[in-house]
N, C-alpha and C positions, 0 to 999 in steps of 0.2 A: 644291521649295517655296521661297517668297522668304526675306524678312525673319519676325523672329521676335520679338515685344513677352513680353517673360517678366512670367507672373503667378501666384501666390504662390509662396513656396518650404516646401515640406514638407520637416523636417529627424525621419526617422525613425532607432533605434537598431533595429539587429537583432542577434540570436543566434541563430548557427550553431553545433550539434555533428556533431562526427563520430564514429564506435565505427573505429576500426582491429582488427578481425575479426584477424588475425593476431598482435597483439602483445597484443591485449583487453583496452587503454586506450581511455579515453574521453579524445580532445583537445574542449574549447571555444572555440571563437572568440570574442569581441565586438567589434563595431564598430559606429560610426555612416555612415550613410550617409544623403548630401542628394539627395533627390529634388527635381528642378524642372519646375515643371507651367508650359507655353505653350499660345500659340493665336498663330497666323500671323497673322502683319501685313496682309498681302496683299490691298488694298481690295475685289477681287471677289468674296472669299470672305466678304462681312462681308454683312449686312440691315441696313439702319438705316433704321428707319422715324420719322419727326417729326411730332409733332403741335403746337397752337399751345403747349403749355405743356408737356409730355413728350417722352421719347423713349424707342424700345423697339430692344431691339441682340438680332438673333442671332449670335454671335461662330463662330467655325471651331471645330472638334473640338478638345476638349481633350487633349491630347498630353504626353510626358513627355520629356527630351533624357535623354542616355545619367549614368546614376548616377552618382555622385563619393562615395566612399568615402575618408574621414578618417582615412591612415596611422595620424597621431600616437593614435589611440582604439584601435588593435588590440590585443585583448588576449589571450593565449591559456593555457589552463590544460591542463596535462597530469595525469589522475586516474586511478588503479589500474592494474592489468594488472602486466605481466613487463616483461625491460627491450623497449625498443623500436627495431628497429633501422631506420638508413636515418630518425632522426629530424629530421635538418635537413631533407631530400630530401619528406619527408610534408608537413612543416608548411609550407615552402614552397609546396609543392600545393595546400594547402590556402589558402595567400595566393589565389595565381592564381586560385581558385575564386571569389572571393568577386565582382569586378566582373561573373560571367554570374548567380550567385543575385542578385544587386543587382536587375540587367536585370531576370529572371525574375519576381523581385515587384513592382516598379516599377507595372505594369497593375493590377493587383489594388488599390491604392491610393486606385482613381479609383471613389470611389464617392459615394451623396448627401451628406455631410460635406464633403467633400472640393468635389466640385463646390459647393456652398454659399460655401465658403470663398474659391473662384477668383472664384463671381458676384462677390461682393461687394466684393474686390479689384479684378478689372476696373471693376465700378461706380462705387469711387470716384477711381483713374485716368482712366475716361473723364470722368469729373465737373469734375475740376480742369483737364482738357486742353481744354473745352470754354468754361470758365470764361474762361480766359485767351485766348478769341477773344470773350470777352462773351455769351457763352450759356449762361445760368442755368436753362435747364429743367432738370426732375427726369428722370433715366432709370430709367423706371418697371419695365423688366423686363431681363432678360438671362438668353440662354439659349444655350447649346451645339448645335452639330449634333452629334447622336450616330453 
């Protein structure tokens, strides 16, 4: 794939727990993590259709780049059970974990809100990039390949 024009950025917070079966504590994670939703640059994969006073864009699949999880938000609570041992060694594990759950729901994000949000965003990017070559028409729709 070429180049990459980023359009919106979803900034969602998730929470992760784990039960630790052998020590039967409940650790909690919290963190935030920033999803960022693109659509390729890449002029062949684009439709643009013009009419005298409109325009209508099918843009390339909406796609997500790899999560970026916010260290400084990590928050974790350790709650009941016995003592627990190998507790640096767990919680650590449990860091590591966090950038494939990130991955893992990432997709699940992309739905009609969502895509709503990208139209409109690209909409008014293409508007102002348009603008600045002197072309005022309205672009009247914008749709994704699915």
């Amino acid at each position: 794939m070429g180049g990459w024009a980023e359009n919106p950025i979803l900034e969602k917070a998730e929470k992760f727990e784990k039960w630790f079966i052998a020590s039967e504590a409940l650790y909690e994670i919290k963190y935030t993590v920033l999803y960022t939703f693109v659509v390729a640059a890449d002029a062949d994969q684009w439709d643009i259709r013009y009419s005298e006073d409109a325009i209508a864009v099918t843009a390339p699949r909406l796609a997500f780049r790899e999560p970026s999880i916010d260290t400084a938000t990590i928050q974790v609570r350790a709650q009941g059970g016995w003592l627990i041992f190998n507790q640096k060694e767990k919680l650590e594990a449990l860091r590591k974990n966090l950038s494939v759950h990130a991955r893992e729901n990432a997709g699940k994000y992309i739905d009609r809100p969502l895509m709503d949000l990208c139209r409109n965003s690209l909409k008014r990017f293409l508007e102002r990039w348009l603008q600045r070559w002197g072309d005022n028409r309205d672009i009247v729709t914008i749709e994704f390949v699915q």
